[in-house]
C-alpha positions as MATLAB code, in Angstrom:
seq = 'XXXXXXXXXXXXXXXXXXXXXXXXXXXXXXXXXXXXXXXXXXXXXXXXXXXXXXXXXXXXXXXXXXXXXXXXXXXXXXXXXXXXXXXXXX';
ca = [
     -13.111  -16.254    5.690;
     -16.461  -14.858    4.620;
     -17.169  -15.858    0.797;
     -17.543  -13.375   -1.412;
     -20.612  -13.430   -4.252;
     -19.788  -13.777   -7.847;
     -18.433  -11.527  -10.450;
     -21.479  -11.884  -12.221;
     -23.503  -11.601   -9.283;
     -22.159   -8.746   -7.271;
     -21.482   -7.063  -11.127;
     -25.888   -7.676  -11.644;
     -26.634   -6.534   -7.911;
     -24.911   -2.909   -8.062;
     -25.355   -2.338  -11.475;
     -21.720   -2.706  -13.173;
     -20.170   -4.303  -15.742;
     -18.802   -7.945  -14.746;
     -15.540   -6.810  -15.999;
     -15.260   -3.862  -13.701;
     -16.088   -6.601  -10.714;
     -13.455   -8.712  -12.189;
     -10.764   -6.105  -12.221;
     -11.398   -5.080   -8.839;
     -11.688   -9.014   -7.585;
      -8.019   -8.813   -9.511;
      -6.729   -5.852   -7.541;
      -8.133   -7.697   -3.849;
      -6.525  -10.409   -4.606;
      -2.881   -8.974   -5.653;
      -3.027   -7.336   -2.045;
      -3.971  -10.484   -0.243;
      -7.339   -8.976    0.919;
      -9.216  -11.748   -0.970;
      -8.167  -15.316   -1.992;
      -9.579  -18.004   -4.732;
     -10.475  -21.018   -4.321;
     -10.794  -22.672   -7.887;
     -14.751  -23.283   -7.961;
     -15.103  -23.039   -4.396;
     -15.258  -19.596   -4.833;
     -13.588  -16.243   -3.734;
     -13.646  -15.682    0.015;
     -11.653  -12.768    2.353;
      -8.259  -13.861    3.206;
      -7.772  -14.585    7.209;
      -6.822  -11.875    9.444;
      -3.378  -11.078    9.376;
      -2.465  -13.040    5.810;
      -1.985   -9.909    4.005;
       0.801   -8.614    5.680;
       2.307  -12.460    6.558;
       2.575  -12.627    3.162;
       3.697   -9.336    2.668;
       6.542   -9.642    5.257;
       7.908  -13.400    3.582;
       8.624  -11.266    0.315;
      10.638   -8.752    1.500;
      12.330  -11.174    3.775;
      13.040  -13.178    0.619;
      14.225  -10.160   -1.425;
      16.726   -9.218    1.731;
      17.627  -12.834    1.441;
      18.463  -12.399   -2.274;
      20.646   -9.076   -2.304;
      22.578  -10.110    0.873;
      23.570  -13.044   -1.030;
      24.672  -10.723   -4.125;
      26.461   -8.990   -1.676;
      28.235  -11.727   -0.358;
      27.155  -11.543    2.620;
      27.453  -14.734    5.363;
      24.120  -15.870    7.176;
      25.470  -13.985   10.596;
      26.074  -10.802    9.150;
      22.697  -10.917    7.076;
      21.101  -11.829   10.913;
      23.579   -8.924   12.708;
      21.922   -5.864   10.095;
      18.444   -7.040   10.692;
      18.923   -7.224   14.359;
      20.409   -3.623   14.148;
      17.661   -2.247   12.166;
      14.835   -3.467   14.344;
      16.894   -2.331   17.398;
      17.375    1.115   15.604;
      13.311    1.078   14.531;
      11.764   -0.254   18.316;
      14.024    2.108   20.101;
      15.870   -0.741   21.574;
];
């Protein structure tokens, strides 16, 4: 949750281009580390947001191609309950 400084001002206070700032601000926030707020500013994304985001995509992709292969809801739940057993050692 800590807010981040400006482009412009992070860019002035270590001696880079703004551009290079903005890329990287870019970058952050295609990874989930950081998150915009319109004019309120750029701040770090909460604990834990990365990867909760992270995990919703691939569950949607899964989703998606069990569909395409015709797959019903209980045998889409049945493989992901046998590959976390297989992966935890259960």
């Amino acid at each position: 949750g800590y807010r981040l400084p400006t482009v412009r001002g992070l860019a002035e206070s270590l001696g880079l281009a703004a551009n290079t700032v903005a890329k990287a601000y870019r970058a952050l926030e295609a990874d989930g580390v950081i998150e915009t707020r319109g004019r309120h500013g750029t701040f770090v994304a909460a604990a834990g947001s990365a990867a909760d985001r992270e995990l919703a995509l691939a569950a949607q992709a899964y989703v998606e191609r069990a569909r395409r292969l015709g797959l019903t809801e209980d045998d889409a739940l049945a493989a992901v309950r046998d590959a976390l057993r297989a992966a935890y050692g259960e």
